[in-house]
PDB file of N, CA, C and O in Angstrom:
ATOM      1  N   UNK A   1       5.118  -5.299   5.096  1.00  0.00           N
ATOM      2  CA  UNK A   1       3.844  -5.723   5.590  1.00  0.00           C
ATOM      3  C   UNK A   1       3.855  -7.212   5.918  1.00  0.00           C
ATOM      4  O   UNK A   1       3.186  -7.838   6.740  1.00  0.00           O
ATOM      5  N   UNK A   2       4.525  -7.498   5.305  1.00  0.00           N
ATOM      6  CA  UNK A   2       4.711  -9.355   5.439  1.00  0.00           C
ATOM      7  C   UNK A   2       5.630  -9.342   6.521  1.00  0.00           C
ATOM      8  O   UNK A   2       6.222 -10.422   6.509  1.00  0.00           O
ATOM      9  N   UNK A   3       6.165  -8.363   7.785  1.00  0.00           N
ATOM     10  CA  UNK A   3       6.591  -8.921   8.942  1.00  0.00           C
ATOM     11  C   UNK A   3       5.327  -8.869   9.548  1.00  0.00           C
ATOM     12  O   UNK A   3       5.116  -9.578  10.533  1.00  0.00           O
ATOM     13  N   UNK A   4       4.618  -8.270   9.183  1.00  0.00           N
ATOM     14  CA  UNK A   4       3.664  -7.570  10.763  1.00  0.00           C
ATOM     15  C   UNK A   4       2.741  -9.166  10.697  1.00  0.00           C
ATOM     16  O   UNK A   4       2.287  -9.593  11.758  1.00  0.00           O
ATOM     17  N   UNK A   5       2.503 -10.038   9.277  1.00  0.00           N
ATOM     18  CA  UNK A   5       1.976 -10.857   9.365  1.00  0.00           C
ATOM     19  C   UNK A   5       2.617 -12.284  10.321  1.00  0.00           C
ATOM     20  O   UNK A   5       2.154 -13.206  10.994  1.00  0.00           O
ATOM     21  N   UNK A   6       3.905 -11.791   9.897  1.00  0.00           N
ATOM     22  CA  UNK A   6       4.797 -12.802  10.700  1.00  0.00           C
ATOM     23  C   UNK A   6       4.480 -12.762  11.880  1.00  0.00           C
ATOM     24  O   UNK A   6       4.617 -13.662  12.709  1.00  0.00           O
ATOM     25  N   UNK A   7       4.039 -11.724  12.029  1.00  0.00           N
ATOM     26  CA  UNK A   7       4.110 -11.452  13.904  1.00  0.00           C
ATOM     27  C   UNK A   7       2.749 -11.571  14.249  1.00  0.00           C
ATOM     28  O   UNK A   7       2.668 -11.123  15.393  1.00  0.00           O
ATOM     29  N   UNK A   8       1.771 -11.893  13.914  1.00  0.00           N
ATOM     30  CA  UNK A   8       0.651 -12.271  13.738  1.00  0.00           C
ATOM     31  C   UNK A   8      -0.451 -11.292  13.588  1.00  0.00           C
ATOM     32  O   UNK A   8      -1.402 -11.880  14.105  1.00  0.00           O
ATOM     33  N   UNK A   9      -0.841 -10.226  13.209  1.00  0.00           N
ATOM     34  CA  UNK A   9      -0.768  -9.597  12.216  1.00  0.00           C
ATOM     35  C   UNK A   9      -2.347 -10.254  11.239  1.00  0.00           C
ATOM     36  O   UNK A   9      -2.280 -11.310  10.610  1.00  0.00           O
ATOM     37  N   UNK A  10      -3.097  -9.764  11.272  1.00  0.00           N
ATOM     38  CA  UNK A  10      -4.205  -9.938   9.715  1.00  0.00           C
ATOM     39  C   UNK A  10      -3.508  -9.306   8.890  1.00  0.00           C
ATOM     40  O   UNK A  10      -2.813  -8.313   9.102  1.00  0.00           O
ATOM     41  N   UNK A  11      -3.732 -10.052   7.615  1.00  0.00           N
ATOM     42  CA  UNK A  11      -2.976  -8.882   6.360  1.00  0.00           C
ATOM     43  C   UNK A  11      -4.001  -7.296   6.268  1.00  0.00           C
ATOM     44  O   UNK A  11      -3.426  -6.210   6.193  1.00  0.00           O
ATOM     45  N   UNK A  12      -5.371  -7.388   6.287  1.00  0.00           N
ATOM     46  CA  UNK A  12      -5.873  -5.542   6.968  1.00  0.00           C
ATOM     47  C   UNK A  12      -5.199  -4.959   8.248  1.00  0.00           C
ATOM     48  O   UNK A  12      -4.977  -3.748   8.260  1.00  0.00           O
ATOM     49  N   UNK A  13      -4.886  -5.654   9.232  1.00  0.00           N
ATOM     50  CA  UNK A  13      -4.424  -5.415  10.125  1.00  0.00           C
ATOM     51  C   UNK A  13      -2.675  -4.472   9.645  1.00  0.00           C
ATOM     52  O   UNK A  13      -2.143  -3.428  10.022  1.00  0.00           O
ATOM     53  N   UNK A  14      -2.335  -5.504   8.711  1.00  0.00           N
ATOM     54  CA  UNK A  14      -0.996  -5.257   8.220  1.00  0.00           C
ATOM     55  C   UNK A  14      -0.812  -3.704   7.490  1.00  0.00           C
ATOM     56  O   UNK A  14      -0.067  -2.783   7.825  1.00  0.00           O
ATOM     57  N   UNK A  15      -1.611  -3.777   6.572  1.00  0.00           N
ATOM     58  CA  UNK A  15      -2.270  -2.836   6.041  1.00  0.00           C
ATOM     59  C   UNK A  15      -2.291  -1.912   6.540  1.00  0.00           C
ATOM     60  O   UNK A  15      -1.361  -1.217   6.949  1.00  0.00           O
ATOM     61  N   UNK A  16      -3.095  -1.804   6.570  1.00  0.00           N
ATOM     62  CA  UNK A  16      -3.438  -0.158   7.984  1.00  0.00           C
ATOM     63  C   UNK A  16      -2.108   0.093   8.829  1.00  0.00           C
ATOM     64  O   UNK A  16      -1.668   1.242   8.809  1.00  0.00           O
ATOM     65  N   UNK A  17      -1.587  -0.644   9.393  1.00  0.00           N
ATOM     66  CA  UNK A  17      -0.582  -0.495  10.320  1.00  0.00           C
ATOM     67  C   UNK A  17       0.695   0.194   9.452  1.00  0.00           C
ATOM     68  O   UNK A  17       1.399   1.078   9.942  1.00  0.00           O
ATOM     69  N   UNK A  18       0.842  -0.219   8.404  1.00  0.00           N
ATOM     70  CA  UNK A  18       1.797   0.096   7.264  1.00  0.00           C
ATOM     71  C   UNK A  18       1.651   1.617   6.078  1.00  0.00           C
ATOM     72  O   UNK A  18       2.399   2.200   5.293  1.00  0.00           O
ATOM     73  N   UNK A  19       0.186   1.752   6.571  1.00  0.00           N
ATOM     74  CA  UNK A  19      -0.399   3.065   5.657  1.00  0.00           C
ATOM     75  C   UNK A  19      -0.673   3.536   7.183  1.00  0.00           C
ATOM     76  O   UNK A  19       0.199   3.600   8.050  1.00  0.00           O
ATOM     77  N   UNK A  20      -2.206   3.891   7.376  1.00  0.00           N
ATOM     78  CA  UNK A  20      -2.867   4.708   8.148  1.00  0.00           C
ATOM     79  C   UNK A  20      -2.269   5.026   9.389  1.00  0.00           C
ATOM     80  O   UNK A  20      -2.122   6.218   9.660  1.00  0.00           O
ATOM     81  N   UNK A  21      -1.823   3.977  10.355  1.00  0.00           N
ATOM     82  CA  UNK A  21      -0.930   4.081  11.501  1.00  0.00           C
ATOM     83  C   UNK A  21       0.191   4.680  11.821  1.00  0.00           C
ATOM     84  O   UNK A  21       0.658   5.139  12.864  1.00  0.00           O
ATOM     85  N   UNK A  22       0.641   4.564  10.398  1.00  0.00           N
ATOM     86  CA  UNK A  22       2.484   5.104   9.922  1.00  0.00           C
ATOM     87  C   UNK A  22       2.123   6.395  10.043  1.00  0.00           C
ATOM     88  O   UNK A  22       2.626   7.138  10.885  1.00  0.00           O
ATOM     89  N   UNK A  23       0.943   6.869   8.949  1.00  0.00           N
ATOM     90  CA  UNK A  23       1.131   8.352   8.811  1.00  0.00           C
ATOM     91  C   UNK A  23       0.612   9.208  10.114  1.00  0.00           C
ATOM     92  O   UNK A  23       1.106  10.299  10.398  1.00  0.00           O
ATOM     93  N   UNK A  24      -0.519   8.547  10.933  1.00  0.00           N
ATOM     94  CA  UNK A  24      -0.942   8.892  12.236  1.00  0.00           C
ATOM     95  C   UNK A  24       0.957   8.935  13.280  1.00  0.00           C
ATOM     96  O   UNK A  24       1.763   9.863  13.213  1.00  0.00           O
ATOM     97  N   UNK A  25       1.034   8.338  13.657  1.00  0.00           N
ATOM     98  CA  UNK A  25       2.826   7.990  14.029  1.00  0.00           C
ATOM     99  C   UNK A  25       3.582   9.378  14.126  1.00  0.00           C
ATOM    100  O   UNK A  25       4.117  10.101  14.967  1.00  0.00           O
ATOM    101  N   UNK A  26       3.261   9.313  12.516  1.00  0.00           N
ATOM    102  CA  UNK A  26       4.832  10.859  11.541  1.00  0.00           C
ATOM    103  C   UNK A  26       3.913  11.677  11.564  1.00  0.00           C
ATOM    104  O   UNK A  26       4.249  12.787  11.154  1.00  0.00           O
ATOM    105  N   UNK A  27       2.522  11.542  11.991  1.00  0.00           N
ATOM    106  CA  UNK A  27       2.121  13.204  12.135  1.00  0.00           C
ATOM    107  C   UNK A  27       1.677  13.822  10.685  1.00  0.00           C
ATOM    108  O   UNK A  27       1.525  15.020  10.448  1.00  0.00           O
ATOM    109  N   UNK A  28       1.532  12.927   9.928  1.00  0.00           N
ATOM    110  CA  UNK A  28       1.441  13.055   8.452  1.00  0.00           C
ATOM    111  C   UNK A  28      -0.371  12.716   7.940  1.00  0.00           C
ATOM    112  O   UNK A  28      -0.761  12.879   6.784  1.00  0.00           O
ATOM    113  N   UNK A  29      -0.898  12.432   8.616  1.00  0.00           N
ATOM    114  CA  UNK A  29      -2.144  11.789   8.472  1.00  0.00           C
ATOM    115  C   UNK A  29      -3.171  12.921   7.713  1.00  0.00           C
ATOM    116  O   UNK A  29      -3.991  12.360   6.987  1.00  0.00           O
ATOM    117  N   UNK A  30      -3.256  14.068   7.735  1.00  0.00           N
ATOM    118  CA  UNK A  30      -3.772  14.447   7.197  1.00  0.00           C
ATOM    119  C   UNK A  30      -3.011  15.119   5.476  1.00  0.00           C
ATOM    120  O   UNK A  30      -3.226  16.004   4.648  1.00  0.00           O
ATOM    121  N   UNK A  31      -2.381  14.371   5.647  1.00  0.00           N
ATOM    122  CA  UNK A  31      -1.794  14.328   4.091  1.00  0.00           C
ATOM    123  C   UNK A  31      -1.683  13.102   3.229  1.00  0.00           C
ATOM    124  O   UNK A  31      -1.895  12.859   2.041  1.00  0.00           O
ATOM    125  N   UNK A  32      -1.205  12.312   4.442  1.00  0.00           N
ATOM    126  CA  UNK A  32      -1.261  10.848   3.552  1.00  0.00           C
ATOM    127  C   UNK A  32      -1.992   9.524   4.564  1.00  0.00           C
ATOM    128  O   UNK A  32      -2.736   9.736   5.522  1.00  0.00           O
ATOM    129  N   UNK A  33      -1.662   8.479   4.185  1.00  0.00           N
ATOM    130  CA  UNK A  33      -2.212   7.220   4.928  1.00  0.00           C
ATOM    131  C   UNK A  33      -2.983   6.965   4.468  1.00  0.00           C
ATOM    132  O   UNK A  33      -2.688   6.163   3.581  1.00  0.00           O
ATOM    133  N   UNK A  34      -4.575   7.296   4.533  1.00  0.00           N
ATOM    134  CA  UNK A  34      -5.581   6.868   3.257  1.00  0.00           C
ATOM    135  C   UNK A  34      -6.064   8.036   2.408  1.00  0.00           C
ATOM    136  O   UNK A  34      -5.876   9.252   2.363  1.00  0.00           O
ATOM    137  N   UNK A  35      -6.987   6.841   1.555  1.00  0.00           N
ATOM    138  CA  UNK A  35      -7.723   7.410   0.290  1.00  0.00           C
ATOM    139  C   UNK A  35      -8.628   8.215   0.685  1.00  0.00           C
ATOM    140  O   UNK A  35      -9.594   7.542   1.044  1.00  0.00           O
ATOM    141  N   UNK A  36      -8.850   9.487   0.826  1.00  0.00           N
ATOM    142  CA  UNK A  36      -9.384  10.974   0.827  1.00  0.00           C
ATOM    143  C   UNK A  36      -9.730  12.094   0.073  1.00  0.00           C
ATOM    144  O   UNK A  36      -8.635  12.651  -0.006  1.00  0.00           O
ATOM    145  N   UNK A  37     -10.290  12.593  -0.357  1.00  0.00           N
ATOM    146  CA  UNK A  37      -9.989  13.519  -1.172  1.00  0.00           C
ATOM    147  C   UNK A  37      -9.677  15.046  -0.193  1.00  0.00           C
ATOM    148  O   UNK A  37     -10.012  15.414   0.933  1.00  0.00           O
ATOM    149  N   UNK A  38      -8.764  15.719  -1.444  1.00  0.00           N
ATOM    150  CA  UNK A  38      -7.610  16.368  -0.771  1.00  0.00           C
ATOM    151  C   UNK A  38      -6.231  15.556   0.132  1.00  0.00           C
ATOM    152  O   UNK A  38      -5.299  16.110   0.714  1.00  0.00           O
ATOM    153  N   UNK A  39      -6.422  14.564   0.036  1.00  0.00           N
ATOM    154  CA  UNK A  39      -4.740  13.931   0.576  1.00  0.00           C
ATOM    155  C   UNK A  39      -4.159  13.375  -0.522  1.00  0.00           C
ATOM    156  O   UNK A  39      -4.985  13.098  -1.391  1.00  0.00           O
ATOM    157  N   UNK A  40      -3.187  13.149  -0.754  1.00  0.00           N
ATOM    158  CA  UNK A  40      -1.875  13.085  -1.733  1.00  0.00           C
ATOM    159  C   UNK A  40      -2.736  11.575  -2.139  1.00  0.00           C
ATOM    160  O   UNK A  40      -3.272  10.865  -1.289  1.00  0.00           O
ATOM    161  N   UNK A  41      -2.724  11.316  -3.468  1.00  0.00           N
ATOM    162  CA  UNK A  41      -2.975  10.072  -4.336  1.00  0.00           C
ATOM    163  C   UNK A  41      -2.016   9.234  -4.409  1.00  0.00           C
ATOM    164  O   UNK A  41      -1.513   8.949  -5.496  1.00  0.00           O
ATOM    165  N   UNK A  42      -1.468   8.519  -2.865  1.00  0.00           N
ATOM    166  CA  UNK A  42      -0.653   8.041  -3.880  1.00  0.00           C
ATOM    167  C   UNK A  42      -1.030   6.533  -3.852  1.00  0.00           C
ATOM    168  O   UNK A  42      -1.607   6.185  -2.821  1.00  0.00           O
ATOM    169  N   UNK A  43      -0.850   5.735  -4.629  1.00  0.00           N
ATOM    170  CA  UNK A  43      -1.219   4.574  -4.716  1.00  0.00           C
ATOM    171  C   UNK A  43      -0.656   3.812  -5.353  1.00  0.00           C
ATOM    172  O   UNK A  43      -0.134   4.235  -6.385  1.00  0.00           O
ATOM    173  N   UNK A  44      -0.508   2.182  -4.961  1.00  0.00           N
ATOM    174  CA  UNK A  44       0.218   0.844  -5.002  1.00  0.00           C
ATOM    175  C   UNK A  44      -0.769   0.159  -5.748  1.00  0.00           C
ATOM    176  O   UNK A  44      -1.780   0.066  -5.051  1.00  0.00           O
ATOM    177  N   UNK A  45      -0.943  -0.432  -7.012  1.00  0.00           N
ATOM    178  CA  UNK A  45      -1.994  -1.255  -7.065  1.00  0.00           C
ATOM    179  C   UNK A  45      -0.931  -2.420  -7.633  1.00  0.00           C
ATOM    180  O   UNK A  45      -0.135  -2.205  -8.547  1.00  0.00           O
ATOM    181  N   UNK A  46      -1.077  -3.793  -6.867  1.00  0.00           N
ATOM    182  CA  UNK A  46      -0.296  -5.399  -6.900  1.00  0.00           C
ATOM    183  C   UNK A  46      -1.298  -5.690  -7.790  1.00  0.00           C
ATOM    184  O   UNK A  46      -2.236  -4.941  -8.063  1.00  0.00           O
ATOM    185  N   UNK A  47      -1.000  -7.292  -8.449  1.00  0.00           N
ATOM    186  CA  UNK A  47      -1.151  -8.380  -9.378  1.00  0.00           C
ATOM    187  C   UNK A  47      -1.425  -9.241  -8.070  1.00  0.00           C
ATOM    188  O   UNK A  47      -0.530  -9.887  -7.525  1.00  0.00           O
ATOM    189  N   UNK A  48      -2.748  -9.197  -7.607  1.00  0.00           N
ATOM    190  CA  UNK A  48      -3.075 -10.553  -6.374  1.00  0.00           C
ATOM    191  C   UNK A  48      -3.748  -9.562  -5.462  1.00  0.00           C
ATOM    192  O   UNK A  48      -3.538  -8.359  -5.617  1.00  0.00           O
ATOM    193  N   UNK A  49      -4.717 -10.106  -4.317  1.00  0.00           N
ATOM    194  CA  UNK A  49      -5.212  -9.860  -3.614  1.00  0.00           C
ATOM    195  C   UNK A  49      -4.738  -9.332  -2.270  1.00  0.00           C
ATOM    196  O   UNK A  49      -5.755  -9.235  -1.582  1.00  0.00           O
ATOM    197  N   UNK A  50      -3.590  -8.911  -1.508  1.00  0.00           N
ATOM    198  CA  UNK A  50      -3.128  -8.928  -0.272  1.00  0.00           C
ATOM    199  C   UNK A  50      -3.869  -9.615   0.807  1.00  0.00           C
ATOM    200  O   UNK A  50      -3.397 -10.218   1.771  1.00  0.00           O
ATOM    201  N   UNK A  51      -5.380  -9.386   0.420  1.00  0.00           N
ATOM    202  CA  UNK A  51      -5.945  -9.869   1.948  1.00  0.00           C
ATOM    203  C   UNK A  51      -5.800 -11.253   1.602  1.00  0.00           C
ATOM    204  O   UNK A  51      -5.631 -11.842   2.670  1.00  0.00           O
ATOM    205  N   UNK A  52      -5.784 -11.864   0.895  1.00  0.00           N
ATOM    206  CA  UNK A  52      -6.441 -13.428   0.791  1.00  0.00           C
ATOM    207  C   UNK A  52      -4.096 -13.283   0.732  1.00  0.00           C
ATOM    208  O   UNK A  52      -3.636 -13.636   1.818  1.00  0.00           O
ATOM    209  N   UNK A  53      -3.326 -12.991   0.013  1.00  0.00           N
ATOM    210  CA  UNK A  53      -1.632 -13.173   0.242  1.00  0.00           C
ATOM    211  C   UNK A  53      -1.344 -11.988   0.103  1.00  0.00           C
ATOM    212  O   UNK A  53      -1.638 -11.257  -0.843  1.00  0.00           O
ATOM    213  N   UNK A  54      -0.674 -11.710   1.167  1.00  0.00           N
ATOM    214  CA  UNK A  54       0.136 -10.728   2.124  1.00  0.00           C
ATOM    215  C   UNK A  54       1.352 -10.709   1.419  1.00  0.00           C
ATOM    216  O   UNK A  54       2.127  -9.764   1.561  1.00  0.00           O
ATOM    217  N   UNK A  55       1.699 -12.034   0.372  1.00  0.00           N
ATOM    218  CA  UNK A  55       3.366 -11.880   0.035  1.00  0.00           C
ATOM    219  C   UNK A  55       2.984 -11.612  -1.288  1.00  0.00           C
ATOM    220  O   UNK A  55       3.835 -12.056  -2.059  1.00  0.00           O
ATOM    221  N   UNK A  56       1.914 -10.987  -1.947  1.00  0.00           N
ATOM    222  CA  UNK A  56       2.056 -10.067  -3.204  1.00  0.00           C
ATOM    223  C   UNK A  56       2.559  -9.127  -3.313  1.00  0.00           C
ATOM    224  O   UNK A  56       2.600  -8.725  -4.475  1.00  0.00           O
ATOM    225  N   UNK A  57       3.130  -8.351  -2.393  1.00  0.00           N
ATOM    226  CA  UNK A  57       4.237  -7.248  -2.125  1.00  0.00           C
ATOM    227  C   UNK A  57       5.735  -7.729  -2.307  1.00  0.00           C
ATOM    228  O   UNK A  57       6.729  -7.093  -2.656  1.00  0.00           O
ATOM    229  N   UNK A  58       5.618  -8.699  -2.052  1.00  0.00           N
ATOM    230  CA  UNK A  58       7.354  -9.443  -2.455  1.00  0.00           C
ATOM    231  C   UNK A  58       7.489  -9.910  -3.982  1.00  0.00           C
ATOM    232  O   UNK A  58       8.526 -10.396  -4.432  1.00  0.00           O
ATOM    233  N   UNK A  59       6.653  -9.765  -4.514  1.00  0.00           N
ATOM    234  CA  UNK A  59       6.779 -10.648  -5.777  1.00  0.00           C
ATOM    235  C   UNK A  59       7.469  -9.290  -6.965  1.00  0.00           C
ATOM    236  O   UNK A  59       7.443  -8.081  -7.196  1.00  0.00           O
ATOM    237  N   UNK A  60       7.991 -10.483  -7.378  1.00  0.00           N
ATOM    238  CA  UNK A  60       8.849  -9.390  -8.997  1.00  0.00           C
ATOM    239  C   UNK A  60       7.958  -8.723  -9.497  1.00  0.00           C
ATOM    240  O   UNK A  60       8.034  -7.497  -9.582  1.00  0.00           O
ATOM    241  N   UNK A  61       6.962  -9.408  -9.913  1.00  0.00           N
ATOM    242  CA  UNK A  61       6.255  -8.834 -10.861  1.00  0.00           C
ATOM    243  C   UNK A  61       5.547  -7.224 -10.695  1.00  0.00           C
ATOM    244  O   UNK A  61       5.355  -6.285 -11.467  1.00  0.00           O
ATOM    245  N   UNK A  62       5.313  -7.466  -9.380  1.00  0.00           N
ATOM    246  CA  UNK A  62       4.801  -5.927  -8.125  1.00  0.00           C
ATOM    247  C   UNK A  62       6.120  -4.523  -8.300  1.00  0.00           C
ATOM    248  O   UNK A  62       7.348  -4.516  -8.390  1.00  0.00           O
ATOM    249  N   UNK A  63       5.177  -3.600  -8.282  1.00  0.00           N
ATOM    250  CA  UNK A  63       3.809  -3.172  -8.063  1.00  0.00           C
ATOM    251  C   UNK A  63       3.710  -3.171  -9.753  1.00  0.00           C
ATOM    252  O   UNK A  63       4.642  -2.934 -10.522  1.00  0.00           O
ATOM    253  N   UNK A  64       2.163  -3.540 -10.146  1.00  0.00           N
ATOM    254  CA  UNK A  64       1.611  -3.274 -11.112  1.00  0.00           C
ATOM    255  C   UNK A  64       1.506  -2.094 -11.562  1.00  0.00           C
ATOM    256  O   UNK A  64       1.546  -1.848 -12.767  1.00  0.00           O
ATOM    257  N   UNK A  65       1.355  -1.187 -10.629  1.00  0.00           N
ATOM    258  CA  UNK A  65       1.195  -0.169 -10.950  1.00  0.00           C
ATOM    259  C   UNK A  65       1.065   0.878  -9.594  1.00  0.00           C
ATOM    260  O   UNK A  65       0.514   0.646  -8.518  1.00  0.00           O
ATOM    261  N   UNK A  66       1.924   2.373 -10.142  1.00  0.00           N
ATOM    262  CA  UNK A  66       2.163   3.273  -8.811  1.00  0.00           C
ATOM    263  C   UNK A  66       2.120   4.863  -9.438  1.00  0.00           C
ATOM    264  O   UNK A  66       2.669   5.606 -10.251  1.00  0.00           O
ATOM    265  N   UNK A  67       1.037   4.796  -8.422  1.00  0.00           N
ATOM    266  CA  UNK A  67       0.570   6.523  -8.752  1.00  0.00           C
ATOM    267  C   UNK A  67       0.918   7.339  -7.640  1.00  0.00           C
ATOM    268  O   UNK A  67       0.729   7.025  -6.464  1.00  0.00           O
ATOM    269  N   UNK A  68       1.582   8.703  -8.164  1.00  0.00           N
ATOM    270  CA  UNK A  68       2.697   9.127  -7.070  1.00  0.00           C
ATOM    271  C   UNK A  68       1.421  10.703  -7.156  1.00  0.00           C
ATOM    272  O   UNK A  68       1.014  11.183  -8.214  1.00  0.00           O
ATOM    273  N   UNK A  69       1.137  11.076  -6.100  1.00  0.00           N
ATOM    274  CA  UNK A  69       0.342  12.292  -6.282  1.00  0.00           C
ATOM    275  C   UNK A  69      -0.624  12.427  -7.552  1.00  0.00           C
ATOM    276  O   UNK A  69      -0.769  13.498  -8.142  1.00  0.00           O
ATOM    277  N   UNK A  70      -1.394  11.013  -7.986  1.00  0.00           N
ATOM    278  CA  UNK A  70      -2.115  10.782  -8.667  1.00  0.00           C
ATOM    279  C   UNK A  70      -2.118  11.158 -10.365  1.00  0.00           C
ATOM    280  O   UNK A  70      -2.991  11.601 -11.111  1.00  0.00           O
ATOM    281  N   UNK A  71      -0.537  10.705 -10.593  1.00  0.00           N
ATOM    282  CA  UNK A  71       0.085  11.025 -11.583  1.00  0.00           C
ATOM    283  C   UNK A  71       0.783   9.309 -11.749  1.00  0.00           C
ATOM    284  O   UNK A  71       0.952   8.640 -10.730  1.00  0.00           O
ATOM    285  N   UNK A  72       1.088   8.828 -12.939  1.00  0.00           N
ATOM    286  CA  UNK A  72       1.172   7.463 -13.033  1.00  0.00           C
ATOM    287  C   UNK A  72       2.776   8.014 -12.849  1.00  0.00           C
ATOM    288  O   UNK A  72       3.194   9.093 -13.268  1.00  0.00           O
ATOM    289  N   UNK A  73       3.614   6.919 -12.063  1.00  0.00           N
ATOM    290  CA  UNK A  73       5.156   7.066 -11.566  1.00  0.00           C
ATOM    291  C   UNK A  73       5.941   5.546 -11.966  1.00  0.00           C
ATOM    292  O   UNK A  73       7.163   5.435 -12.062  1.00  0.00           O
ATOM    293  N   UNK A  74       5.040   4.519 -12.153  1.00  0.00           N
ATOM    294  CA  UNK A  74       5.520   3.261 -12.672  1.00  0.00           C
ATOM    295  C   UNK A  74       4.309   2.342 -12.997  1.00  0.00           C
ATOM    296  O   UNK A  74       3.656   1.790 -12.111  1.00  0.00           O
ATOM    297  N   UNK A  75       4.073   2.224 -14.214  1.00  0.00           N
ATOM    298  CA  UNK A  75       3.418   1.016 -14.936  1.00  0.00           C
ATOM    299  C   UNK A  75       3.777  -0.273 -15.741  1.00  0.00           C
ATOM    300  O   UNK A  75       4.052  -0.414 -16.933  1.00  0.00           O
ATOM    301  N   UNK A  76       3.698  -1.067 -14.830  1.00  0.00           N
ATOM    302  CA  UNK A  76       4.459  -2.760 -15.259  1.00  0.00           C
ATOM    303  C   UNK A  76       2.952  -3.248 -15.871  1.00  0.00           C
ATOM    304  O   UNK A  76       3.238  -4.225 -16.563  1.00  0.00           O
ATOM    305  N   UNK A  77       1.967  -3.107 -15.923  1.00  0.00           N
ATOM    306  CA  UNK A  77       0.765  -3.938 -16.488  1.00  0.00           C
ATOM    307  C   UNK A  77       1.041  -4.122 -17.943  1.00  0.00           C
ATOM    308  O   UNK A  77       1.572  -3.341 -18.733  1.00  0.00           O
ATOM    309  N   UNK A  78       0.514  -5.456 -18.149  1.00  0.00           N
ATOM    310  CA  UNK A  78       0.563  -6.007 -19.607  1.00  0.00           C
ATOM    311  C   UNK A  78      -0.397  -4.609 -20.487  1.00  0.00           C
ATOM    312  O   UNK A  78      -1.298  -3.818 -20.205  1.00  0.00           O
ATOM    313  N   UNK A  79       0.505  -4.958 -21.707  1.00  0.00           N
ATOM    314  CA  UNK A  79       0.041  -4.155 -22.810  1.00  0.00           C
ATOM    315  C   UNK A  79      -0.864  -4.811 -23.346  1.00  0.00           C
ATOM    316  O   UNK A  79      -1.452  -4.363 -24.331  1.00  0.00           O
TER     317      UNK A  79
END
């Protein structure tokens, strides 16, 4: 997501283009891309804001947390 900003790019812009667009693209959209009910849960939640920094996706500490079909698949959050 941090090229599309490179390329000038809003980080929503980035966003979307990287979720919703992708899965519209692969033909996948009614399974994944966004938050829906009945489409696959899956979800990224970062340590930082993306819209306000776009390079919270690069950071070590990321992803905080990742829910794979709305089942927890990796949890880094403090205990």
């Amino acid at each position: 997501m941090m090229h599309f900003v490179d390329l000038g790019f809003s980080p929503m812009e980035a966003l979307v283009a990287g979720t919703q667009t992708a899965a519209e693209l692969l033909g996948i959209e009614n399974d994944v891309g966004t938050l829906e009910p009945g489409k696959s849960a899956d979800v990224l939640v970062v340590d930082g804001d993306p819209l306000d920094d776009i390079e919270v996706f690069g950071r070590e500490a990321n992803p905080a947390l990742v829910l794979k079909q709305g089942s927890v698949a990796v949890d880094n959050r403090p205990a």
